[in-house]
Biopython code that builds the backbone (N, CA, C, O; Angstrom):
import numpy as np
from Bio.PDB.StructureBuilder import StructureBuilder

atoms = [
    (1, "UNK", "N", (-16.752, 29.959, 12.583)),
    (1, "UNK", "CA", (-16.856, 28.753, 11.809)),
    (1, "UNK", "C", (-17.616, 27.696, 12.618)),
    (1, "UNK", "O", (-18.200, 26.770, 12.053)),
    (2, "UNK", "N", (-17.602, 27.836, 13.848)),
    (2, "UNK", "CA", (-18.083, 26.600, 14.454)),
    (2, "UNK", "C", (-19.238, 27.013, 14.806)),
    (2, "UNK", "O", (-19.959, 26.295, 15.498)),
    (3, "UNK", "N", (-19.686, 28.434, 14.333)),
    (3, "UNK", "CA", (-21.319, 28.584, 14.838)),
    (3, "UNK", "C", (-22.034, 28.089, 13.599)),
    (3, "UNK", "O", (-23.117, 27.504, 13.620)),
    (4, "UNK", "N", (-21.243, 28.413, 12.390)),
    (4, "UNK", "CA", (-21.790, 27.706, 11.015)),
    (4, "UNK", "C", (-22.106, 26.449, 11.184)),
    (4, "UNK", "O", (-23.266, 26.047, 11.088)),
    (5, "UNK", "N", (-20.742, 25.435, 11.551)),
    (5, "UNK", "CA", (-21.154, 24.306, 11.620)),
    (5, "UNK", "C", (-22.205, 23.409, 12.232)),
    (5, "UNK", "O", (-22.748, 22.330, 11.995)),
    (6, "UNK", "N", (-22.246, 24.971, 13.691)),
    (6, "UNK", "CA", (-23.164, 23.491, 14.822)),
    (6, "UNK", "C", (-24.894, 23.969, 14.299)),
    (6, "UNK", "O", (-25.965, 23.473, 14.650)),
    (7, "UNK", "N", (-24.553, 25.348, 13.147)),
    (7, "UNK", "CA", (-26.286, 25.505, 12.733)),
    (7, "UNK", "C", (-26.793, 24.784, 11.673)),
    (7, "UNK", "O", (-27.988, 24.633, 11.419)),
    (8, "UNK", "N", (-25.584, 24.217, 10.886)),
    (8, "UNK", "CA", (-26.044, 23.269, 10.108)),
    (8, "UNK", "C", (-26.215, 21.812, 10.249)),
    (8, "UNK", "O", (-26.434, 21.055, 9.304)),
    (9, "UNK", "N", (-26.094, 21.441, 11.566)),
    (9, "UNK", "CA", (-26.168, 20.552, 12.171)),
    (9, "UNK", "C", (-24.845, 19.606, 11.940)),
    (9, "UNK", "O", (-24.871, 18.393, 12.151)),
    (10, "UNK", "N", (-23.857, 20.209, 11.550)),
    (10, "UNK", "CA", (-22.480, 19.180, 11.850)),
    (10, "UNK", "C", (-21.854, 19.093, 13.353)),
    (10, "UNK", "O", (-21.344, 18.063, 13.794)),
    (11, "UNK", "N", (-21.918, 19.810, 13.779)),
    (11, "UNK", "CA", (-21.543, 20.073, 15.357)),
    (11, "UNK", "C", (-22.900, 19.422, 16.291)),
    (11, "UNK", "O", (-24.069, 19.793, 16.187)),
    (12, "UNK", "N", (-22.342, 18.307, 17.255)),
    (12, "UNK", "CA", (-23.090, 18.212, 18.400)),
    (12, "UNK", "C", (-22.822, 19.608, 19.287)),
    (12, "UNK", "O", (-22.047, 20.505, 18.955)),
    (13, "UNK", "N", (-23.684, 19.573, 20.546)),
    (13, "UNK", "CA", (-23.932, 20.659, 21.268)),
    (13, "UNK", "C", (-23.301, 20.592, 22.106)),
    (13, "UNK", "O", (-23.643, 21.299, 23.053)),
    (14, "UNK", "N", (-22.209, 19.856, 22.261)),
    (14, "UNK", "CA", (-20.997, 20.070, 23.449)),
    (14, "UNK", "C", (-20.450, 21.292, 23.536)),
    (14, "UNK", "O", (-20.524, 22.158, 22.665)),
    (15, "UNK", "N", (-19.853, 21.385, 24.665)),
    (15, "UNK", "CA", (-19.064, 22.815, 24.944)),
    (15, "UNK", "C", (-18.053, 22.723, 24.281)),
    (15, "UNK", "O", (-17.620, 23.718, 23.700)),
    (16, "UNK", "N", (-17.404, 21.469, 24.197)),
    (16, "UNK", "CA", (-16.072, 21.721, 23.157)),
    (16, "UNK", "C", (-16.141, 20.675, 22.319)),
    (16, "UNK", "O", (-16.753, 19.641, 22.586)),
    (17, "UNK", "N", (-15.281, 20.968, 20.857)),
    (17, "UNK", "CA", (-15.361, 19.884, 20.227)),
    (17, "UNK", "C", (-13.855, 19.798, 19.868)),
    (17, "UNK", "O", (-13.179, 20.827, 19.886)),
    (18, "UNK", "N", (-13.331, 18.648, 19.555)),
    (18, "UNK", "CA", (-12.159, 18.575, 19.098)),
    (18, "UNK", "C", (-12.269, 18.000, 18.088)),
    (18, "UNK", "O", (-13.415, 17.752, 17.714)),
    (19, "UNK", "N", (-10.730, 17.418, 16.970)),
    (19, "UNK", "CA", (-10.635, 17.400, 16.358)),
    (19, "UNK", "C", (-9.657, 16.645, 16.753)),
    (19, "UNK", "O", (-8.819, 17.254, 17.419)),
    (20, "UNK", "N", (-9.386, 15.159, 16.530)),
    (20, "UNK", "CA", (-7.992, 13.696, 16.866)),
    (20, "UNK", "C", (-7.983, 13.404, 15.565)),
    (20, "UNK", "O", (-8.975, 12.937, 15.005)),
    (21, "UNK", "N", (-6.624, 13.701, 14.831)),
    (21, "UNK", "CA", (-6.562, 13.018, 13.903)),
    (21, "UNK", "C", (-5.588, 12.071, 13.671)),
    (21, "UNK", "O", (-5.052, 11.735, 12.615)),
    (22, "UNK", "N", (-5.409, 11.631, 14.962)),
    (22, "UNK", "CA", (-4.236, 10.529, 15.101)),
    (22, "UNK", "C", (-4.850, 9.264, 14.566)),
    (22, "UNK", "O", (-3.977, 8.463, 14.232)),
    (23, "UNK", "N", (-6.106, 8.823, 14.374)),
    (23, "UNK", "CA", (-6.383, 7.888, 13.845)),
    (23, "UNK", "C", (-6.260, 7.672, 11.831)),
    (23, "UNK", "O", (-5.857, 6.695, 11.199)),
    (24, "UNK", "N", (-6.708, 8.807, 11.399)),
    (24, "UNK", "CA", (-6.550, 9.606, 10.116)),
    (24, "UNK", "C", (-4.931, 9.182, 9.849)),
    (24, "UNK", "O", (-4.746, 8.370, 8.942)),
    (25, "UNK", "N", (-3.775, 9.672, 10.568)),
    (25, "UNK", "CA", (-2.553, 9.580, 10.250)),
    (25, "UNK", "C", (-1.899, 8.348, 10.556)),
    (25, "UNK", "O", (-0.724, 8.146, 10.249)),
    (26, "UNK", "N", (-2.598, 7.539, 11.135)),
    (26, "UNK", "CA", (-2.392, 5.931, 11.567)),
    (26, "UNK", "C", (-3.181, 5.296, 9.877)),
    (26, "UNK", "O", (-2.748, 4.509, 9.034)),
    (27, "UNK", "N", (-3.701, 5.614, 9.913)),
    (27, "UNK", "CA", (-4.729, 4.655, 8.484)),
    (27, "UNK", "C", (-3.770, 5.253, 6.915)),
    (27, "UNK", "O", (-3.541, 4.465, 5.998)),
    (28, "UNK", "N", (-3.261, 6.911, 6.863)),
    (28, "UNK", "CA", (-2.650, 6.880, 6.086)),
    (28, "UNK", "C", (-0.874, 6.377, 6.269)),
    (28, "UNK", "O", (-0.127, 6.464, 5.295)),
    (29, "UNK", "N", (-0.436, 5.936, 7.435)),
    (29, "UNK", "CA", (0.962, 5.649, 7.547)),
    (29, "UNK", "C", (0.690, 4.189, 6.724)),
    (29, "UNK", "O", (1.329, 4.055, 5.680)),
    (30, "UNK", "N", (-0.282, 3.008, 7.154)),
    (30, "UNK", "CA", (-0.431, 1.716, 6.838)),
    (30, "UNK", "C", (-0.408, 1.909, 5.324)),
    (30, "UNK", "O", (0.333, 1.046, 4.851)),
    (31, "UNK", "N", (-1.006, 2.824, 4.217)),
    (31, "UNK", "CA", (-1.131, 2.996, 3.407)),
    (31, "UNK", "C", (-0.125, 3.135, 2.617)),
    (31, "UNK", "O", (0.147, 2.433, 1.643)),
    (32, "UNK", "N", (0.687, 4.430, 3.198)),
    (32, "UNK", "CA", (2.040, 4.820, 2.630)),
    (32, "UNK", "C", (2.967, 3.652, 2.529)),
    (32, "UNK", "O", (3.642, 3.463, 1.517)),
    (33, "UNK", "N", (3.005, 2.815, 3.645)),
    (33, "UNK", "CA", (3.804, 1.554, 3.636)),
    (33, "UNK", "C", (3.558, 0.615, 2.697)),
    (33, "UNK", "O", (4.487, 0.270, 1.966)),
    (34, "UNK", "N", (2.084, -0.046, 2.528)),
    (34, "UNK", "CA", (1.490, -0.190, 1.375)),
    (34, "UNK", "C", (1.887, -0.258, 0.178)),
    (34, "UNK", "O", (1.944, -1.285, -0.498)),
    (35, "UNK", "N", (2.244, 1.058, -0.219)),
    (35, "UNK", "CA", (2.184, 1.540, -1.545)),
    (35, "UNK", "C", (3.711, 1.274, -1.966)),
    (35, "UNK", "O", (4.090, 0.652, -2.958)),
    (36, "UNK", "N", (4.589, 1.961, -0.867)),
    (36, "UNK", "CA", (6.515, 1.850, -1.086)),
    (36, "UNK", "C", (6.792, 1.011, -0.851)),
    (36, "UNK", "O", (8.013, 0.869, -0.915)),
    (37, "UNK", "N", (5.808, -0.493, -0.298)),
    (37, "UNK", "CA", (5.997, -1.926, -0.421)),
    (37, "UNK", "C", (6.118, -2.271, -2.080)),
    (37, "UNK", "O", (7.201, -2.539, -2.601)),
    (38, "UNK", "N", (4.890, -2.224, -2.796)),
    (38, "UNK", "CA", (4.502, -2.242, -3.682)),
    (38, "UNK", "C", (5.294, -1.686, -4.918)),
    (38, "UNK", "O", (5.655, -2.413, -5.843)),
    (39, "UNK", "N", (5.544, -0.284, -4.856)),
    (39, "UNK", "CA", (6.204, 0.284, -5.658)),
    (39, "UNK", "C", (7.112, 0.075, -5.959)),
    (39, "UNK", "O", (7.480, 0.032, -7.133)),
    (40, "UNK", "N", (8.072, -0.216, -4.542)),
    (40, "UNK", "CA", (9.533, -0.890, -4.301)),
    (40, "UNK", "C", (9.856, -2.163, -5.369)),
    (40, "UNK", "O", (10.732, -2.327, -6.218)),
    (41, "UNK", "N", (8.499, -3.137, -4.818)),
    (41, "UNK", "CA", (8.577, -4.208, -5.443)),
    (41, "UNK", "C", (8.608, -4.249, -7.299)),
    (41, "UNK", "O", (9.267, -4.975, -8.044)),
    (42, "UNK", "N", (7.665, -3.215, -7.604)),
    (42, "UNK", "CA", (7.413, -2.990, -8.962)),
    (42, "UNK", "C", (8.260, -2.321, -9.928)),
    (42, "UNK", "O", (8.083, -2.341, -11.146)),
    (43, "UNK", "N", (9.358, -1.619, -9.198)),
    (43, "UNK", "CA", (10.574, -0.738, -9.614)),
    (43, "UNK", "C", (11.491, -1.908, -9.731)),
    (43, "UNK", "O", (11.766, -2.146, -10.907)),
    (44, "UNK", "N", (12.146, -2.855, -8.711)),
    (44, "UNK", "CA", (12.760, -3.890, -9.011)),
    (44, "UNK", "C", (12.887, -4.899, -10.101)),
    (44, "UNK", "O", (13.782, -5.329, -10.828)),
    (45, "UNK", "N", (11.043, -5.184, -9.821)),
    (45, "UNK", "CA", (10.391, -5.871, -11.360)),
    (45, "UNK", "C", (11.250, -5.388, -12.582)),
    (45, "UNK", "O", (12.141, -6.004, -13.166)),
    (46, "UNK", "N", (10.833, -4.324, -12.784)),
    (46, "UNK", "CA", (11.165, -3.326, -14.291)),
    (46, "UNK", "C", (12.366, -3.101, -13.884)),
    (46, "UNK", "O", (12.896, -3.185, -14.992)),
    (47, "UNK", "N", (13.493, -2.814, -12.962)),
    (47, "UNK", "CA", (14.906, -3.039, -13.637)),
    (47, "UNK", "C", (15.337, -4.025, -14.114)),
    (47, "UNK", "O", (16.173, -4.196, -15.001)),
    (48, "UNK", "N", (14.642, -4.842, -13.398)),
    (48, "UNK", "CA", (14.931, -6.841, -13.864)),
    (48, "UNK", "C", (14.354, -7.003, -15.417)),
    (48, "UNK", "O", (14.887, -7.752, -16.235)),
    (49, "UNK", "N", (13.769, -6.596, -15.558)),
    (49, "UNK", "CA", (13.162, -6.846, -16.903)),
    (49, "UNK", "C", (13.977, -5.929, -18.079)),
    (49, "UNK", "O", (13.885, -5.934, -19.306)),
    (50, "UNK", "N", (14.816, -5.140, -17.145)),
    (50, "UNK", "CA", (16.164, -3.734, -18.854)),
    (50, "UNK", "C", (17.153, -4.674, -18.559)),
    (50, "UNK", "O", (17.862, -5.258, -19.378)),
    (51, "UNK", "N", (17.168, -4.832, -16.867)),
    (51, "UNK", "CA", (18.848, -5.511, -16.898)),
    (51, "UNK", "C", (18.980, -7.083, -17.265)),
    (51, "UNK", "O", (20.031, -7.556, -17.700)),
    (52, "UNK", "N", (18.026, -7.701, -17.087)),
    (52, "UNK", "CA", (18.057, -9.164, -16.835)),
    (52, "UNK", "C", (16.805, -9.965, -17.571)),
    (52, "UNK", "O", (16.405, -11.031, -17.105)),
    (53, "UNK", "N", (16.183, -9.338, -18.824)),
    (53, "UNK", "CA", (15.104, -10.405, -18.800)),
    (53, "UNK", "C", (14.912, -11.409, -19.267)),
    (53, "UNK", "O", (13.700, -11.585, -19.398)),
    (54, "UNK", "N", (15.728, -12.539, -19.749)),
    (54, "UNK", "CA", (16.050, -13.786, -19.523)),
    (54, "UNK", "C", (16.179, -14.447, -18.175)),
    (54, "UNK", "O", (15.940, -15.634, -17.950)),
    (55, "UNK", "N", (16.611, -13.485, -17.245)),
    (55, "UNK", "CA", (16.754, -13.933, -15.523)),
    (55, "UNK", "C", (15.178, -14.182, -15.505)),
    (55, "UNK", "O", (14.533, -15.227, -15.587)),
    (56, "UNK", "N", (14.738, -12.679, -15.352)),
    (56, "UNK", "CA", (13.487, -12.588, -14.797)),
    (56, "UNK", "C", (12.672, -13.491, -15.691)),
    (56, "UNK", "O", (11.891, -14.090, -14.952)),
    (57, "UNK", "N", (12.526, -13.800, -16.737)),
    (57, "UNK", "CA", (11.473, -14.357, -17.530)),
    (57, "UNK", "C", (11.358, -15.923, -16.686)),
    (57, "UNK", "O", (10.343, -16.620, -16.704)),
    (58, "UNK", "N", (12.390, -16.203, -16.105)),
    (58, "UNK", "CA", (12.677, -18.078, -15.564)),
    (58, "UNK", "C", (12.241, -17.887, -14.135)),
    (58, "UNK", "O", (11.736, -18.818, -13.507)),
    (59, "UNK", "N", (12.442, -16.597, -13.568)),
    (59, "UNK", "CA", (12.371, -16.938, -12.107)),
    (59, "UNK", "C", (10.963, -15.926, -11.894)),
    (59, "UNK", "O", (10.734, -15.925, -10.684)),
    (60, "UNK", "N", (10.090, -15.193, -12.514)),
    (60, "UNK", "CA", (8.962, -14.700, -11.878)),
    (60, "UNK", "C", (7.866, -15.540, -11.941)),
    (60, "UNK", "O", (7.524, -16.493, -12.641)),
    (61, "UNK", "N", (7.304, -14.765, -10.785)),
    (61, "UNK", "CA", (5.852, -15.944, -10.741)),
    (61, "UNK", "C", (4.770, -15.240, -11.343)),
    (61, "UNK", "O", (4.714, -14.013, -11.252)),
    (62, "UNK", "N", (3.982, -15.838, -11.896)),
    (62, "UNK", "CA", (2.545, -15.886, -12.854)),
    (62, "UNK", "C", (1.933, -14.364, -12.219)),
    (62, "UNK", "O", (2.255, -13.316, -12.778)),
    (63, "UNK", "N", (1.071, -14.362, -11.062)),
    (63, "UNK", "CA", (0.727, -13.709, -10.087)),
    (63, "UNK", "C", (1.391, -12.382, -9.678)),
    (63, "UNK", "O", (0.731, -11.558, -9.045)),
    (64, "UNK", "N", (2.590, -12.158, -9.993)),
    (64, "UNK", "CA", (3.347, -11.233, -10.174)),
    (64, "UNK", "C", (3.084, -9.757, -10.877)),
    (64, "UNK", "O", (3.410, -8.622, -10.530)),
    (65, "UNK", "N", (2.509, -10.157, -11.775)),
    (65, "UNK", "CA", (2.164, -9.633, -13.532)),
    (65, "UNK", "C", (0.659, -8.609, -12.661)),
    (65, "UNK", "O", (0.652, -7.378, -12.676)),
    (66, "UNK", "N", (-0.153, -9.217, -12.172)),
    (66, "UNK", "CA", (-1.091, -8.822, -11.382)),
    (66, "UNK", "C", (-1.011, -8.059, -10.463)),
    (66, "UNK", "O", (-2.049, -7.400, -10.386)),
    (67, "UNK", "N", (-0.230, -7.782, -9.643)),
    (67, "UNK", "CA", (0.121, -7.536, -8.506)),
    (67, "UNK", "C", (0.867, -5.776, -8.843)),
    (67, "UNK", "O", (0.539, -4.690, -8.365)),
    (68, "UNK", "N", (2.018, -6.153, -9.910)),
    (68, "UNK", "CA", (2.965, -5.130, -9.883)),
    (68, "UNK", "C", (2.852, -4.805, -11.212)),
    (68, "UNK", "O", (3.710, -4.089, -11.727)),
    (69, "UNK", "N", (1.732, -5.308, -11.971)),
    (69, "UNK", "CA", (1.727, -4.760, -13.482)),
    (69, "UNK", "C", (1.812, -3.324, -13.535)),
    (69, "UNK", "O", (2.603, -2.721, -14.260)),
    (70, "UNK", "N", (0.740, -2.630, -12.525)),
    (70, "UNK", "CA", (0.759, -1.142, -12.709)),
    (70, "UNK", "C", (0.694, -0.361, -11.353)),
    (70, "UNK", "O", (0.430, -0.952, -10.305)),
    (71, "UNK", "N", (0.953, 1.051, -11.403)),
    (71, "UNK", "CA", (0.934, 1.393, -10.249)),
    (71, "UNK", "C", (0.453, 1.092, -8.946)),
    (71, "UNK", "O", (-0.756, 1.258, -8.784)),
    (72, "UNK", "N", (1.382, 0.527, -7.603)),
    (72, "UNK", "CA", (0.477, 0.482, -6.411)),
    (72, "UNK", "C", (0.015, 1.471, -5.749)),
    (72, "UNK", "O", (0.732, 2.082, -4.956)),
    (73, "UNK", "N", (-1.861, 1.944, -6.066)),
    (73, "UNK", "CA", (-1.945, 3.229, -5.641)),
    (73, "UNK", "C", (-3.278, 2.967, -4.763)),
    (73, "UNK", "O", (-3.961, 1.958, -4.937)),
    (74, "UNK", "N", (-3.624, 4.060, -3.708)),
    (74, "UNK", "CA", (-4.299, 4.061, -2.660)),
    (74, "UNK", "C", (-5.615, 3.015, -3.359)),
    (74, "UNK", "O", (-5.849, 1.863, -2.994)),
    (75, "UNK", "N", (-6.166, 3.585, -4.164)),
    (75, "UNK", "CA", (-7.827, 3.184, -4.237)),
    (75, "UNK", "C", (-7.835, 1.690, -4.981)),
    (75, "UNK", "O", (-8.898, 1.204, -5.368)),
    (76, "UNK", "N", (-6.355, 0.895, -5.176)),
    (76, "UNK", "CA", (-6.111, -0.245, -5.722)),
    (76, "UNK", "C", (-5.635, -1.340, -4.027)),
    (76, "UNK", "O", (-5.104, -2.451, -4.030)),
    (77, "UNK", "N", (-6.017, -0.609, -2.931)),
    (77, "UNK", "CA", (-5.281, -1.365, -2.057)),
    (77, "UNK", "C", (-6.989, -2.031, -1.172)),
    (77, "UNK", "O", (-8.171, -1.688, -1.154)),
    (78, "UNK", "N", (-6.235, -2.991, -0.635)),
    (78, "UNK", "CA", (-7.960, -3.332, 0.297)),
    (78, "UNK", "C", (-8.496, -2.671, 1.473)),
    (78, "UNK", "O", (-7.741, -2.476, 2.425)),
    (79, "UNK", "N", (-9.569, -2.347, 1.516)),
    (79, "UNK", "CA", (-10.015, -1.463, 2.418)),
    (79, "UNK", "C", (-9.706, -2.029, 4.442)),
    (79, "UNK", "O", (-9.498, -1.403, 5.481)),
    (80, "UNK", "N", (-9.819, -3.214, 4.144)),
    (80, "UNK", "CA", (-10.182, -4.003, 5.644)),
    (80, "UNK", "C", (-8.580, -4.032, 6.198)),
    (80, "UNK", "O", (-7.579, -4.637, 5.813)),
    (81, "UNK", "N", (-8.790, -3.260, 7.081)),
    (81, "UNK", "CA", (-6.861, -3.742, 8.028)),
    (81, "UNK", "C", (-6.585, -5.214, 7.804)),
    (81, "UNK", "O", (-5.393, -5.513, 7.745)),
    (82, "UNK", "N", (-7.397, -6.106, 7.681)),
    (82, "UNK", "CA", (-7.063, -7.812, 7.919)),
    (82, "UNK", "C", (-6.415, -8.377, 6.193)),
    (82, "UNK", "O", (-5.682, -9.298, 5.833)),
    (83, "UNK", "N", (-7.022, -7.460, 5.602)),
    (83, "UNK", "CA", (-6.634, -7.827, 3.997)),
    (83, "UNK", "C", (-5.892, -7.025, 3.484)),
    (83, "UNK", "O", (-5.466, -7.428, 2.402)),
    (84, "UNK", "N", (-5.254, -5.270, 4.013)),
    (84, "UNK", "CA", (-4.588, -4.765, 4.219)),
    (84, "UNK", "C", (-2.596, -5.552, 4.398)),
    (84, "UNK", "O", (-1.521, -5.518, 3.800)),
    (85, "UNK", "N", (-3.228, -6.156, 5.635)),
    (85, "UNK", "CA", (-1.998, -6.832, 6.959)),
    (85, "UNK", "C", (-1.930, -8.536, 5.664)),
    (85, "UNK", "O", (-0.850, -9.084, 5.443)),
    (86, "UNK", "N", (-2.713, -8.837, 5.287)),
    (86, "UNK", "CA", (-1.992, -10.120, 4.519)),
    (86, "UNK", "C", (-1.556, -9.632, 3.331)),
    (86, "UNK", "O", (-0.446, -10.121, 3.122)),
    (87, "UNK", "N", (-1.930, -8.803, 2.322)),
    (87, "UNK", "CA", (-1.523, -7.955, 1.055)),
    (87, "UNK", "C", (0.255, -7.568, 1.857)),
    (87, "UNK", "O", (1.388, -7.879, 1.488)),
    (88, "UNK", "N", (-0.142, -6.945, 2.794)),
    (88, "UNK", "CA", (1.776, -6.296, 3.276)),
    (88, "UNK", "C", (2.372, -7.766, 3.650)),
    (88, "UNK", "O", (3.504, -7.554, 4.086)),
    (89, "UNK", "N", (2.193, -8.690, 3.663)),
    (89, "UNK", "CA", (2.475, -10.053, 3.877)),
    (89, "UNK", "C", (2.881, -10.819, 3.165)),
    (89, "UNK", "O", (3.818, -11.551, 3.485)),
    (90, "UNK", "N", (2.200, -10.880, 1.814)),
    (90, "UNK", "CA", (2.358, -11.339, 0.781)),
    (90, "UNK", "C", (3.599, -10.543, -0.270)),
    (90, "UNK", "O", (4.326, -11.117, -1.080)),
    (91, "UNK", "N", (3.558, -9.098, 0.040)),
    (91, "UNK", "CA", (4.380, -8.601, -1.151)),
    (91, "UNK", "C", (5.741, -8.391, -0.163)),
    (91, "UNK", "O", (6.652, -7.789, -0.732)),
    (92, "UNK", "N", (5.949, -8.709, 0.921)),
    (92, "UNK", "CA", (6.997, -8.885, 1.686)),
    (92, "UNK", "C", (7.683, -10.359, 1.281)),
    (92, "UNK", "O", (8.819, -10.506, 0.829)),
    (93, "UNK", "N", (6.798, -11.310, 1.532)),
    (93, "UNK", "CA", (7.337, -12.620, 0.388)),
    (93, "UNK", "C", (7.688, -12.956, -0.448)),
    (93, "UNK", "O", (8.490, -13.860, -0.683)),
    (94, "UNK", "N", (6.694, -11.720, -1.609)),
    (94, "UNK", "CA", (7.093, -11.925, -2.985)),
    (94, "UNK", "C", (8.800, -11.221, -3.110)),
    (94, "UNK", "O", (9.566, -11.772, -3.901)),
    (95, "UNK", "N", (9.283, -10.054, -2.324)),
    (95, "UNK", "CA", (10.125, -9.494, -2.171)),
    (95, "UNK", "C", (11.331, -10.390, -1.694)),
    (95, "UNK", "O", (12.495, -10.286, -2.079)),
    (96, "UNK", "N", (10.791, -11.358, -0.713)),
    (96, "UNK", "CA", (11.935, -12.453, -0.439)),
    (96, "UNK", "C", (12.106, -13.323, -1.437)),
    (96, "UNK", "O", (13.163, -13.937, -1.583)),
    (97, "UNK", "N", (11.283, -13.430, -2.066)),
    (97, "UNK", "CA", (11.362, -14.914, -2.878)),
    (97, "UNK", "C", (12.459, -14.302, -4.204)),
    (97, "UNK", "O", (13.503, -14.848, -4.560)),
    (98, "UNK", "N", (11.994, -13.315, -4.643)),
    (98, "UNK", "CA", (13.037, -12.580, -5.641)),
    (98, "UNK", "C", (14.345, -12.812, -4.985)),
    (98, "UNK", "O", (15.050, -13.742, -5.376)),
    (99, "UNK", "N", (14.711, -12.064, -4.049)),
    (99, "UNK", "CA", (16.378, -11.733, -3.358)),
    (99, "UNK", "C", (17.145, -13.756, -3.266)),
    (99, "UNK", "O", (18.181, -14.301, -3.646)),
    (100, "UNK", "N", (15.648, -14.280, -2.415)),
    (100, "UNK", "CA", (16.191, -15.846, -2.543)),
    (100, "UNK", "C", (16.522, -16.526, -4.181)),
    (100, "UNK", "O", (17.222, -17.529, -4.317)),
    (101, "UNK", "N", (16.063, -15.989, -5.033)),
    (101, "UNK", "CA", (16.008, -16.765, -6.046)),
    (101, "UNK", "C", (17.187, -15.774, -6.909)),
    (101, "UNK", "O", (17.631, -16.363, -7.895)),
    (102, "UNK", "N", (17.683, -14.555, -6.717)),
    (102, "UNK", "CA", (18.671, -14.549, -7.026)),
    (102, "UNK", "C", (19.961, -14.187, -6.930)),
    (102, "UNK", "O", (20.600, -13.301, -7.498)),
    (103, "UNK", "N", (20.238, -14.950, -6.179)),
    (103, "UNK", "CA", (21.226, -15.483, -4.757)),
    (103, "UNK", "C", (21.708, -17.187, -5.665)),
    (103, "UNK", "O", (22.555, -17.985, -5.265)),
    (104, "UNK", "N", (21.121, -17.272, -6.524)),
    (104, "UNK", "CA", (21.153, -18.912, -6.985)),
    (104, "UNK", "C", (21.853, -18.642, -8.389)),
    (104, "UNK", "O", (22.105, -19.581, -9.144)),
]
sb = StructureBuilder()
sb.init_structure("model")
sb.init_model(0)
sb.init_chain("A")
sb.init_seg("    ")
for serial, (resi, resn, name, xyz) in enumerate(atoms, 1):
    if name == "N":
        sb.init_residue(resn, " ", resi, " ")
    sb.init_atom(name, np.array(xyz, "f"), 0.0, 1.0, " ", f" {name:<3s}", serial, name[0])
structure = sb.get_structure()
């Protein structure tokens, strides 16, 4: 396989090549977190809305509707770690602000 590769020119001409995919499984862990942020948040949403939606109708925010309307899935998330890291920021808030608001 690797004589295939290095004749089709995917292989440089090193003596060895490896293969690290610790970076690969670092980019999909941020992701996975991501998503069971998200999902978490969006499953809550929709019990609030069978069990409670008079609660929820007074205490959700606008922005909400956007966020957790529909599935949180990979190719809906932001590509850049920096917009990544404020998105997991934000739905960590939105997650507090629910638990704070109904606590009241």
């Amino acid at each position: 396989m690797l004589n295939q590769l290095r004749e089709k020119g995917l292989l440089k001409t090193h003596r060895r090549q490896r293969t690290d995919s610790t970076h690969v499984l670092a980019a999909i862990r941020v992701l996975n977190r991501l998503e069971t942020l998200g999902e978490g948040m969006r499953s809550a949403l929709d019990s609030l809305a069978v069990a409670a939606p008079e609660w929820l109708a007074t205490n959700i925010q606008a922005d909400w509707f956007d966020r957790y309307g529909r599935r949180v899935e990979n190719y809906r998330l932001p590509k850049l770690d920096s917009e990544r890291e404020a998105l997991g920021s934000t739905m960590g808030g939105d997650g507090l602000a629910l638990l704070g608001r109904s606590k009241k």
